[in-house]
C-alpha positions in Angstrom: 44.0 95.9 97.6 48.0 97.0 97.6 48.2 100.4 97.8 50.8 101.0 94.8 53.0 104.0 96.1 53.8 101.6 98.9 54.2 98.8 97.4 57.1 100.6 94.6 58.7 102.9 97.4 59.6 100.1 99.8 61.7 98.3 97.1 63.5 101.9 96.6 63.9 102.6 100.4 65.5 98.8 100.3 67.8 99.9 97.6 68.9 103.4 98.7 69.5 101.3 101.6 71.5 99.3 100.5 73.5 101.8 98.3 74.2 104.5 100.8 78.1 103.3 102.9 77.4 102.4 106.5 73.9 101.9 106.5 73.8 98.2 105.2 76.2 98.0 102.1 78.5 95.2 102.0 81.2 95.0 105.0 84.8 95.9 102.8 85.5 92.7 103.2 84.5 89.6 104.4 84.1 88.4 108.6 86.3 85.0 108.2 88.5 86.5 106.3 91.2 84.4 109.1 90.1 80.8 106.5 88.9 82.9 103.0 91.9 84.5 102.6 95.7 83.2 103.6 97.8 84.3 105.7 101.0 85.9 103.9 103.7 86.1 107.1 104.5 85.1 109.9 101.6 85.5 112.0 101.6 88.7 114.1 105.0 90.1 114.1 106.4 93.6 114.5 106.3 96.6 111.2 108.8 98.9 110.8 105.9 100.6 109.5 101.9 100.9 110.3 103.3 102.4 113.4 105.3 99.8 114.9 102.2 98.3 115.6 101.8 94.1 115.3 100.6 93.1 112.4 99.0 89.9 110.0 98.6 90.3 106.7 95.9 88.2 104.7 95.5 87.8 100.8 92.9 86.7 98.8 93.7 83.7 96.1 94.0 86.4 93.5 96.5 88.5 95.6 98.6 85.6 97.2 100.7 84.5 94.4 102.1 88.2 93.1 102.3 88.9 97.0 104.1 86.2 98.6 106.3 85.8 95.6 106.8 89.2 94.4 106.4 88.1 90.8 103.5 88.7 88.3 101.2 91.0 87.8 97.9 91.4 90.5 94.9 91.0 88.9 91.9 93.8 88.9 90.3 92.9 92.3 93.1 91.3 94.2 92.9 92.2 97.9 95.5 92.4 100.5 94.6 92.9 104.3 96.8 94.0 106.9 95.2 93.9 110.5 97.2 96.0 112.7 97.5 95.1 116.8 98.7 96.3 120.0 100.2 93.8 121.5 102.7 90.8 120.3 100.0 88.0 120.7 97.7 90.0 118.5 95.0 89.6 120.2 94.4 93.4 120.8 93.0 95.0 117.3 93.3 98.7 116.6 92.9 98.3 112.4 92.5 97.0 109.4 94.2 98.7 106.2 92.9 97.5 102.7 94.2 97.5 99.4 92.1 96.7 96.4 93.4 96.5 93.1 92.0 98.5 90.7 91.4 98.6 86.9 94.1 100.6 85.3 93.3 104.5 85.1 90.1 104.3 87.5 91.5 106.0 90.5 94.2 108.9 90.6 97.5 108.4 89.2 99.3 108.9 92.6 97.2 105.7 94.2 99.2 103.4 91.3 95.4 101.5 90.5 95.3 100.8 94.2 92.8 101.7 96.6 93.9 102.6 100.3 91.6 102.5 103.3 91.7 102.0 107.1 89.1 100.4 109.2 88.2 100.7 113.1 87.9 97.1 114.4 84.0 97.7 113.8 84.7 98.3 109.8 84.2 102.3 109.9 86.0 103.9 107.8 88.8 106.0 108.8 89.0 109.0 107.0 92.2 111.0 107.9 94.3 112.7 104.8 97.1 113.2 106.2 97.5 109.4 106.3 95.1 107.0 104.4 96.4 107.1 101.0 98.6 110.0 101.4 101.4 108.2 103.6 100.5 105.0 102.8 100.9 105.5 98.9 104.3 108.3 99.7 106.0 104.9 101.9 104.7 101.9 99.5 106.3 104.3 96.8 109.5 104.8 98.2 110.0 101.5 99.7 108.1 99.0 97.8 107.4 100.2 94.1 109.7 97.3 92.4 112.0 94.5 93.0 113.4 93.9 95.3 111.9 95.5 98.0 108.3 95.1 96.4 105.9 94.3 93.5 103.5 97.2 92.8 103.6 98.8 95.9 103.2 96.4 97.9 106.1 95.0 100.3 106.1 91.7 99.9 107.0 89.3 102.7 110.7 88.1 102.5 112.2 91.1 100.9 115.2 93.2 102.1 114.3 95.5 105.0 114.2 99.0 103.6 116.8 101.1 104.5 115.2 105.0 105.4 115.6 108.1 103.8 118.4 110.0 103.8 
């Protein structure tokens, strides 16, 4: 005989789960990310920004072509990934940074339909204001808005090194 209460409450303690961030949802992006998505630069070099740290960025198919090009719109979806190092062989990881792209309107104006996170190397979430999307969106904004420094904030491979603020 199943005992009913158990048999619906497992499915619901499966899917709350599943729902709740950190406790089994799905990673914020995917492990071989290094062969699903390409590579958009020369791997691991210096940025003047992300604090000077070594970097690789990665795009998915949807993301590569307004990236790498700085032309065209990027579709709802399209995902950029920078993994941020600590040493010039890039074999030391401190970080990932994501940006997804949103529908238009969904997130607040200031994010330009982007979402903006950091990751620890063991995909936690790092939740600091003062920089994740705060200074990422107030530097993609200033540097990387437009042509030809950018393509909706994002600072695409190949463009003219920004100059600072005066």
């Amino acid at each position: 005989m199943v005992d009913v209460r158990t048999s619906t409450l497992v499915p619901l303690l499966v899917a709350l789960v599943n729902a709740t961030p950190g406790c089994g949802s799905d990673p914020p992006f995917p492990s071989d990310y290094e062969t699903r998505y390409r590579e958009t630069r020369l791997p691991c070099q210096i940025s003047h920004d992300h604090e000077l740290r070594y970097v690789r960025v990665f795009a998915d198919d949807a993301a590569y072509q307004p990236y790498t090009t700085g032309v065209g719109a990027f579709p709802v979806g399209a995902t950029l990934l920078k993994a941020e190092y600590d040493d010039p062989a890039c074999s030391e990881l401190l970080s990932y940074v994501l940006m997804v792209k949103l529908e238009p309107g969904v997130g607040p104006a200031e994010e330009h339909d982007w979402t903006w996170q950091r990751f620890d190397p063991d995909l936690t979430e790092v939740h600091d204001p003062r920089f994740i999307p705060t200074t990422c969106i107030d530097c993609h904004d200033y540097h990387c808005a437009a042509p030809p420094l950018g393509n909706d904030y994002t600072c695409t491979p190949g463009a003219p090194e920004p100059m600072p603020r005066p």
